[in-house]
Phi, psi and omega in degrees: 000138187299116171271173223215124170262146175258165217283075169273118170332129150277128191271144178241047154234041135239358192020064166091004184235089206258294196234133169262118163266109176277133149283138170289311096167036165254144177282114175291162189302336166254024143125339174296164166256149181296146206203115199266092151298133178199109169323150163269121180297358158288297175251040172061330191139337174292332174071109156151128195252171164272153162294150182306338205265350206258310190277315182304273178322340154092019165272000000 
């Protein structure tokens, strides 16, 4: 029997890809490269948004 996922909102200016790892493209003494995380400012970081009837009411 099929199990069924559930409905989760997506935010939709990141669409479910919440957080990027940027390079600087300056290198640490051992050879990695430097690398910036940076959240999508909509959804924090979560890829998932409240439905509007949920934020309008503040829960």
């Amino acid at each position: 029997m099929p199990q069924h996922a559930q409905n989760t909102p997506v935010c939709r200016d990141c669409d479910g890809f919440a957080t990027a790892a940027i390079t600087t493209g300056t290198r640490h003494a051992d050879g990695t490269r430097a690398t910036l995380r940076v959240d999508c400012p909509t959804c924090q970081g979560t890829g998932r948004t409240l439905p509007a009837a949920l934020a309008r009411v503040g829960r």
